[in-house]
N, C-alpha and C positions, 0 to 999 in steps of 0.2 A: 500236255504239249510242252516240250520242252524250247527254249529259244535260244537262240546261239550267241557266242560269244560274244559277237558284235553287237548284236540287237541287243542283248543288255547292258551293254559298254555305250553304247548310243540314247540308252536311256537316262543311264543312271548320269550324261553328260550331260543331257538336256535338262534335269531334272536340278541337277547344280548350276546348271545357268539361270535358272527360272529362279534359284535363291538366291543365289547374288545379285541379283538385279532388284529382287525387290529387297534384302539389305542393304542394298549399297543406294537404297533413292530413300530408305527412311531418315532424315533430318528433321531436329526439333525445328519445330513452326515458329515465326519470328510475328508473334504476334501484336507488336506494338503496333499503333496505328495514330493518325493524325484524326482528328474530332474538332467536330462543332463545341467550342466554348460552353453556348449557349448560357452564362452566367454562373456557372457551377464552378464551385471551386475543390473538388475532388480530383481532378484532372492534374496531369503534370504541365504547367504553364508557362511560358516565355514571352515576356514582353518585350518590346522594340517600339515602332512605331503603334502596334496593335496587341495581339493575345494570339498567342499559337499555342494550341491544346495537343496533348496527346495520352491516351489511354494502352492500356492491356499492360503484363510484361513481354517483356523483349530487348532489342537491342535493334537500333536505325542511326544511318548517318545523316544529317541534318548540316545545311549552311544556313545560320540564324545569325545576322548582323544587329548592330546596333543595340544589344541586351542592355537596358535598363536594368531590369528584374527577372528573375527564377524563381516560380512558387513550387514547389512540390506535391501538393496537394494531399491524398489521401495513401502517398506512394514514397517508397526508398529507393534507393539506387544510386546513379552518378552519372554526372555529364563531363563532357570534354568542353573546356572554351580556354579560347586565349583574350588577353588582358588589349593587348596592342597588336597593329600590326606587326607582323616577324617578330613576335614576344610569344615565350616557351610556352608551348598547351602544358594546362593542367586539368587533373582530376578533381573536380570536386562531390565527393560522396555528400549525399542526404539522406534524412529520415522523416518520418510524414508530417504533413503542416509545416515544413523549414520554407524560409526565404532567403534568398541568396541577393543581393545586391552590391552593384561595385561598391569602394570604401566612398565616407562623405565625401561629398563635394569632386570627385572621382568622375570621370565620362565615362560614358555607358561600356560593357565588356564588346570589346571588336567583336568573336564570333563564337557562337555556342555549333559545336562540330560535330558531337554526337551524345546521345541521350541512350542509357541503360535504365531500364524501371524493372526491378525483380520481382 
């Protein structure tokens, strides 16, 4: 049986839309995620008032006030934070087991903004 011009212009159209659509939705998974502490110190960590944990890699944007300290844990990467209010974000990369803390005698970093862990 042969099919006509159309019927296979019709298919072969639907058949390119069914691949674009499923190329066009695959995106890498952003797998970072916020975690329970639970006393481990593997975890990428931010202290403030308290411990805010986060695991997997990835990339998240985060409003973390009051940063005391940044542990790195068992992880590389780099986070965003600025020093002062309306004072310039910076980058600061890390490598695993690092501790970031403002300079001595320093107040805590205004806002950690976002977190990369590769």
């Amino acid at each position: 049986m042969k099919l006509s011009h159309r019927t296979r212009l019709s298919g072969l159209v639907t058949a390119l839309a069914a691949v674009t659509v499923l190329a066009g939705t695959a995106t890498p998974a952003q797998a970072i995620n916020r975690v329970d502490c639970a006393g481990r110190s593997d975890f990428f960590s931010v202290f403030n008032d308290g411990e805010i944990c986060f695991a997997n890699a990835g990339y998240t944007d985060v409003a973390i006030y009051g940063v005391r300290l940044v542990n790195s844990g068992n992880n590389s990467g780099e986070f965003t934070m600025s020093r002062a209010i309306n004072s310039l974000v910076q980058n600061i990369a890390f490598s695993k087991y690092n501790t970031i803390t403002p300079d001595w005698g320093q107040a805590p970093f205004h806002k950690v903004s976002s977190i990369k862990i590769f």
